[in-house]
N, C-alpha and C positions, 0 to 999 in steps of 0.2 A: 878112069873118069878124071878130068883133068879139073883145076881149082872153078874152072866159070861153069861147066857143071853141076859139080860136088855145090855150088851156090844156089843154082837154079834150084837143085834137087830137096834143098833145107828150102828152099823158096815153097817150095810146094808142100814141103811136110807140116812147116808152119801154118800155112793156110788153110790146109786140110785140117788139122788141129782145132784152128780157130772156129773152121764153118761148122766143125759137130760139137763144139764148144768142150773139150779135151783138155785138161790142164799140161802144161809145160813146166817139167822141172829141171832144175840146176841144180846140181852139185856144187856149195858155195867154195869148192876148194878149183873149179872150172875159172872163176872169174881172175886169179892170179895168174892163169895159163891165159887167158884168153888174152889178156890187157897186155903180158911179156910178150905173147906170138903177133901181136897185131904190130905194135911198136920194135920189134928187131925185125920182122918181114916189112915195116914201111919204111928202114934203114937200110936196110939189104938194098932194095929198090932205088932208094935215092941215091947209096953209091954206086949202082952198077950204071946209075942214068950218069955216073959224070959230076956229079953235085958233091960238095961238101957238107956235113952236120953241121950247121952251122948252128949258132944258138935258139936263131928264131926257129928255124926246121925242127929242133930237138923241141922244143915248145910247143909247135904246131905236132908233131909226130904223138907228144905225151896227152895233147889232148885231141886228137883223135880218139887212142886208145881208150882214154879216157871216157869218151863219147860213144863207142864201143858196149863196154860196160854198162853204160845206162841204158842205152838200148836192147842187149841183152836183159836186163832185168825190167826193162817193160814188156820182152816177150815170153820172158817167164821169171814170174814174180815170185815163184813158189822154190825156194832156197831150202835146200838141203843141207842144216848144221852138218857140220861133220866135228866132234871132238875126242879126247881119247879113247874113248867106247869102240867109234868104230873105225880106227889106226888100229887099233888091237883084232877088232874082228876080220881087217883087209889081210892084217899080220898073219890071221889061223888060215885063211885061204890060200897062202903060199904053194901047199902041197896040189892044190886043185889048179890054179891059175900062179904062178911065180913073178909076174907080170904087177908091181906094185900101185901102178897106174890103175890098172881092170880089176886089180882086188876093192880098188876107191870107187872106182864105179859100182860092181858089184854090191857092195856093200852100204853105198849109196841110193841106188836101187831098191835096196832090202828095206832100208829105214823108211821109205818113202812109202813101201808095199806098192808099187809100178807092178802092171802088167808087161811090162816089156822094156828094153833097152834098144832104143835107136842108136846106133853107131855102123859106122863102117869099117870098123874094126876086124877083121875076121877072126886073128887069134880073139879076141873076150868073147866073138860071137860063139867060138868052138869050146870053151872050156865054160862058158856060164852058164849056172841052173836057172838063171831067168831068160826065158825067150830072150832074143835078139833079134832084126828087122836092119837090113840096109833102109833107105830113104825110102827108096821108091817101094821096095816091098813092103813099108806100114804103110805108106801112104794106097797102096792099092788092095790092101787088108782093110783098110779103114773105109775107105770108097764100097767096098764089096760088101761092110758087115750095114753099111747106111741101108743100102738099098732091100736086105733080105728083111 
């Protein structure tokens, strides 16, 4: 699934969310990832285009990301502390998942009591005790459980 996919695909999970009124949560340790990967992939971009960082672009690039961020948090409001409680309890998952990213999730998950983990992920999907769902398989779990 290539990136303008993988877009569409949150396009629709989002949506489906909203139309059965589904909360959306974040993991608040997502939002440092999300704001790094937006602002070095719209760098990536500008130098392969031929462009210099120039100060105004690193400006304009920061508050993109920036703009990002608050976006995300108006699509889902509902923040997920994470503090040394559960570093420690991703820490105990090591033997189950080694993967210290998906023990965060994981255990993110946990605190939250979520039914399920949207990711694309395959490795977290294969090693996690909480359900997992690509995109399109909640979104058409969810579409399926409306109608019964």
């Amino acid at each position: 699934m290539d990136r303008g996919e993988k877009h569409a695909a949150a396009c629709r999970l989002i949506d489906t969310l909203e139309d059965y009124d589904i909360p959306i949560f974040t993991a608040i340790t997502t939002l440092k990832d999300v704001y790094y990967l937006i602002g070095s992939d719209l760098k990536r971009m500008t130098r392969l285009s031929g462009e210099d960082i120039t100060p105004q672009i690193a400006a304009a690039i920061n508050e993109t990301a920036w703009g990002c961020i608050r976006n995300l948090i108006s699509i889902a409001p509902l923040m997920i502390n994470m503090g040394s409680s559960e570093v420690w309890r991703a820490i105990s998952l090591k033997q189950e998942d080694p993967d210290f990213e998906d023990a965060l999730t994981i255990t993110a998950a946990e605190k939250a009591t979520v039914s399920c983990i949207v990711t694309g992920d395959k490795t977290l999907s294969q090693r996690s005790h909480i359900a997992c769902f690509d995109t399109d398989t909640a979104v058409s779990i969810l579409r399926k459980n409306s109608i019964s």
